[in-house]
N, C-alpha and C positions, 0 to 999 in steps of 0.2 A: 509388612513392608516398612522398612525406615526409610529418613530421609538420603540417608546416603546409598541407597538403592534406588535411585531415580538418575538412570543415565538418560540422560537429554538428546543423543546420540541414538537411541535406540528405542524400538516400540514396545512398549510393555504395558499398553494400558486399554482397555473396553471406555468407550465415550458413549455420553450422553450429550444430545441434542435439546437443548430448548429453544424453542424458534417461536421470532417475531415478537419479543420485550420491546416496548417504547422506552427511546432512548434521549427521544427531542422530536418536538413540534414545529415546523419551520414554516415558512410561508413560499408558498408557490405562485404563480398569476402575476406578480408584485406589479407589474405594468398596465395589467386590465383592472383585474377584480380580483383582491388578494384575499387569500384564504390559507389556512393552516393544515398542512396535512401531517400523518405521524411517520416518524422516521423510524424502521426498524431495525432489532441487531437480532444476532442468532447467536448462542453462546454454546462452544462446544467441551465438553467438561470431563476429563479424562474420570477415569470408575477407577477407586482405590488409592487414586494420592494420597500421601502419610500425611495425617493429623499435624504433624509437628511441624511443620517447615510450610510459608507461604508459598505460593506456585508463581511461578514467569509468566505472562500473559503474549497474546503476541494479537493484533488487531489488524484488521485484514479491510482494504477497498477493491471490490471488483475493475476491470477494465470495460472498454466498449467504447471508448471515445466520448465520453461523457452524454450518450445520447442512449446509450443500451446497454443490454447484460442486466445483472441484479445478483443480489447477496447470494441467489442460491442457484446460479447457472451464467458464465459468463466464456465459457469454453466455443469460442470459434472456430470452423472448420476453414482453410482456407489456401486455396492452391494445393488439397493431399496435407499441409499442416494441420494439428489443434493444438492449441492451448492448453494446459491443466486450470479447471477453474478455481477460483477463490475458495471456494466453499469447500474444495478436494484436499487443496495446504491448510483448511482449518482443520477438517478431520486429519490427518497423516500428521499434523506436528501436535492435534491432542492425543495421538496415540502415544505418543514421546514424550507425556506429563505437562505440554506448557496447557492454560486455559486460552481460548482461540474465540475472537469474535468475527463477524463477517457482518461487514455493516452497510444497510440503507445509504442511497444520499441523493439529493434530487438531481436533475437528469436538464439538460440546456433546454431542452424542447418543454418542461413546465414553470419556465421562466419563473426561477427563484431569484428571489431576494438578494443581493450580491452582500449584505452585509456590511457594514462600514468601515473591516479592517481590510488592506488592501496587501494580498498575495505576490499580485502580477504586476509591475512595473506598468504597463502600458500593453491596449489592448491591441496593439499592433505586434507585440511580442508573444503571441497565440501562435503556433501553428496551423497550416489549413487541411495539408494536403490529405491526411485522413479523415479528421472531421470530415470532410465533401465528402468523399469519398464513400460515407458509412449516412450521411443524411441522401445522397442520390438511393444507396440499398433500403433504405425506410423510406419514399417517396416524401420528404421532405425539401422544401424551397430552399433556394440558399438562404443565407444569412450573414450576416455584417459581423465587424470583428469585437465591435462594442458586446453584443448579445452574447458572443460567447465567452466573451471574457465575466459578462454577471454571471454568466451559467458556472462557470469555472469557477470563480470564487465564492460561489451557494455550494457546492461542494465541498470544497476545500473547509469552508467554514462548518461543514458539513462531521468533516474527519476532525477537526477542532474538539466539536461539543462529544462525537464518540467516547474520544481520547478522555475527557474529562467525566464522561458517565461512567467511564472502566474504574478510572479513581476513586469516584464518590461511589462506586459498589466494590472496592476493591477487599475491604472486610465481608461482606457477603459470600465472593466466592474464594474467599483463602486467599487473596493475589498478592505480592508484591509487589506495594506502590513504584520503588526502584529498578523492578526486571521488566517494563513494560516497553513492548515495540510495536513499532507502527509500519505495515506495509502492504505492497498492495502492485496489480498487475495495469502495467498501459497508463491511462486513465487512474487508477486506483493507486500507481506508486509517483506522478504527480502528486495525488493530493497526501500520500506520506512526506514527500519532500516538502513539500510549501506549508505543510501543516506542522511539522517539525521545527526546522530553519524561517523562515518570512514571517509564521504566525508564533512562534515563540513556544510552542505547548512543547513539554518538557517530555521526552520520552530518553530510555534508554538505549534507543535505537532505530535505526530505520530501512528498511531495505525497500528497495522501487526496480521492479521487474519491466525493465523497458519503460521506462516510464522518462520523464521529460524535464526539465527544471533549464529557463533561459539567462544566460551569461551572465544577463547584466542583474536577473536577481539572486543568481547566487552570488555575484560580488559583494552587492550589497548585506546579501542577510546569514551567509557561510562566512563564519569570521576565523575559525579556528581558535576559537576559545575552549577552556576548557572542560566545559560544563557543557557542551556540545555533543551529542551522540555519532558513533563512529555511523559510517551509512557500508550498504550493500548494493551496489548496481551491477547490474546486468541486460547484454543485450546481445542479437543475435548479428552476425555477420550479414545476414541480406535480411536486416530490418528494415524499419518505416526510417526513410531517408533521413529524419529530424532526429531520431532515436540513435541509430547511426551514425551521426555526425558528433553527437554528444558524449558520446562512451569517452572519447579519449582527452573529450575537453573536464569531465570529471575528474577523470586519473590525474588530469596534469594540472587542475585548481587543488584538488584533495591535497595533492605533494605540497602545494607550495603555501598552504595556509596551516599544514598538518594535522587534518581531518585525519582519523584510522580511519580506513576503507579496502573493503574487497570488490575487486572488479572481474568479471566474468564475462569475455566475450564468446558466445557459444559458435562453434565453426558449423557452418554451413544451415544455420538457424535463420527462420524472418521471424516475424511477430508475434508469432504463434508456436511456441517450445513447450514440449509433455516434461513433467518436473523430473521422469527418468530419462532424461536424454545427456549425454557424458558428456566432459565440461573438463578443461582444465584452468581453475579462476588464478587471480594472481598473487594467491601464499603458496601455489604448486600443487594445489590439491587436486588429482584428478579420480573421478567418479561422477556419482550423477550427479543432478543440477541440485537437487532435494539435500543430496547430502552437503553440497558446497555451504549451501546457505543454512543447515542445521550447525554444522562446526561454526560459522560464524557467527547465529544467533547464542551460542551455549559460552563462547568465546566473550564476547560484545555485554549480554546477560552476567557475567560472571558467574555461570551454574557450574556446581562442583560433574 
C-alpha cells in the first residue's frame, strides 16, 4: 500500500489496541491529602499504514459530566437513547488510517488540582443542571460551584498535557505533528474546546460532540485568528437545555470572528446520538453522523 492509497473516507485497515501507557501523573485529593495518581491513554493503531507518509492522529475525551464514564466505556442508555462511546470513534476512525487516542482525566469527585492556568472565566459560568442531575444517580451530595469549577479545570488541564504526550511521542508512532485533533463527547468536547482556544495547545482541529464552551470565554479566547483551528460542533434538537441553547450561539460567533466550522444540529436527537444516526450538518452533507464529521476531519486535516 502507498501513501496515496489511504482514503481517510473509508475503512481499510485491521487496528491494534495498546491500553493503559502513562501519559501524566497528576494530583488528586489537592484539598485534603494530596497524592499523585497515573493518567491513562489507549492508543489505537491502524495495521498496515504505508511506511512513507506520517499518519493524522485524532485524540479523543470521554463524556459523563465530569463525574463518570472513562477512556473505555462512556456510552449511556437513556430515555431508549445511547450514545456511541469514545473508545467506539477511536476504533472506526483507526479503521480509516488516522492513529486514535482515548484518554484518562481525573474526574470532580477526586478533587484534583485545578492547576494555575485558568480555562473558565468564573466559576459561576459552570453549568448545573446536569452535573445534579448525574451526582443525585451516583449518590453523591451536592456541591458548590467553586468545586466544580477546580474539578473542570484538573481536566481540562488534563487534555492539555494528552495533547502534548501525543507530540513528544509523535515520532514513535509515525504521527504528524501538524494533522493532530482534539475531541471528545459532552464532558470530553468541553475539555477539547477549552483546551484548544482558552489553553492555547495548538492542534489542528477540534470537534466537541455536544459539548459546552460559555459566551463570555469564547469571547475572550476565539479570536479568529489565523492560526486557530477550524472546530466541529454538534448537538441534538432535545439536548441538555445548556447544550441546546449554545449550538446557534457557536454558528453565529464562528461567522462573525471567521472561525471555518461545521455545525450539526441532529433532528429529533437528546444527548445521547449512535454515531449512525442521519444528520444533515451545515456544508449540506447529509448521511450519518460518522460520516459528517470524517469529511470534516480529512477536510480540516488536509489529508489527500
Amino acid at each position: 500500500m502507498f501513501s496515496s492509497d489511504v482514503d481517510y473516507l473509508n475503512k481499510q485497515f485491521q487496528v491494534k489496541l495498546i491500553s493503559n501507557q502513562v501519559y501524566k501523573r497528576a494530583i488528586i485529593h489537592s484539598s485534603t491529602n494530596p497524592i499523585e495518581r497515573d493518567l491513562l491513554i489507549d492508543i489505537y493503531e491502524p495495521i498496515g499504514l504505508p511506511m512513507d507518509v506520517t499518519s493524522p492522529a485524532l485524540i479523543m475525551a470521554f463524556g459523563g459530566a465530569f463525574h463518570r464514564g472513562s477512556k473505555n466505556n462512556d456510552a449511556f442508555e437513556v430515555n431508549g437513547s445511547t450514545n456511541t462511546a469514545i473508545s467506539e470513534y477511536c476504533l472506526e476512525f483507526a479503521k480509516r488510517g488516522y492513529v486514535c487516542f482515548s484518554i484518562d482525566y481525573r474526574l470532580i469527585q477526586e478533587d484534583p488540582d485545578p492547576g494555575e492556568t485558568i480555562a473558565i472565566s468564573s466559576p459561576a459560568a459552570v453549568p448545573r443542571s446536569r452535573v445534579d442531575e448525574v451526582r443525585k444517580i451516583m449518590n453523591l451530595p451536592p456541591v458548590d460551584n467553586l468545586t466544580l469549577w477546580r474539578g473542570i479545570e484538573g481536566a481540562i488541564d488534563d487534555g492539555v498535557s494528552a495533547i502534548q504526550w501525543v507530540k513528544k511521542n509523535a515520532e514513535h508512532f509515525n504521527i504528524d505533528k501538524t494533522k493532530i485533533a482534539i475531541g471528545g463527547w459532552s464532558a470530553g468536547g468541553r475539555i477539547a474546546l477549552h483546551a484548544a482556544f482558552p489553553e492555547k495547545e495548538k492542534v489542528a482541529a477540534v470537534f466537541s460532540l455536544s459539548g459546552y464552551m460559555d459566551s463570555m470565554d469564547m469571547n475572550r479566547s476565539i479570536l479568529g485568528n489565523a492560526d486557530e483551528p477550524p472546530v466541529y460542533v454538534s448537538w441534538g434538537s432535545k439536548d441538555l437545555d445548556y447544550v441546546l441553547s449554545q449550538g446557534p450561539i457557536f454558528e453565529d460567533y464562528f461567522k462573525k470572528v471567521g472561525i471555518n466550522y461545521v455545525s450539526c444540529e441532529i433532528q429529533g436527537a437528546s444527548h445521547f446520538y449512535p454515531r449512525g444516526v442521519q444528520v444533515t450538518d451545515s456544508d449540506g452533507f447529509s448521511g450519518t453522523f460518522e460520516e459528517s464529521l470524517a469529511k470534516f476531519l480529512k477536510r480540516s486535516l488536509r489529508l489527500k
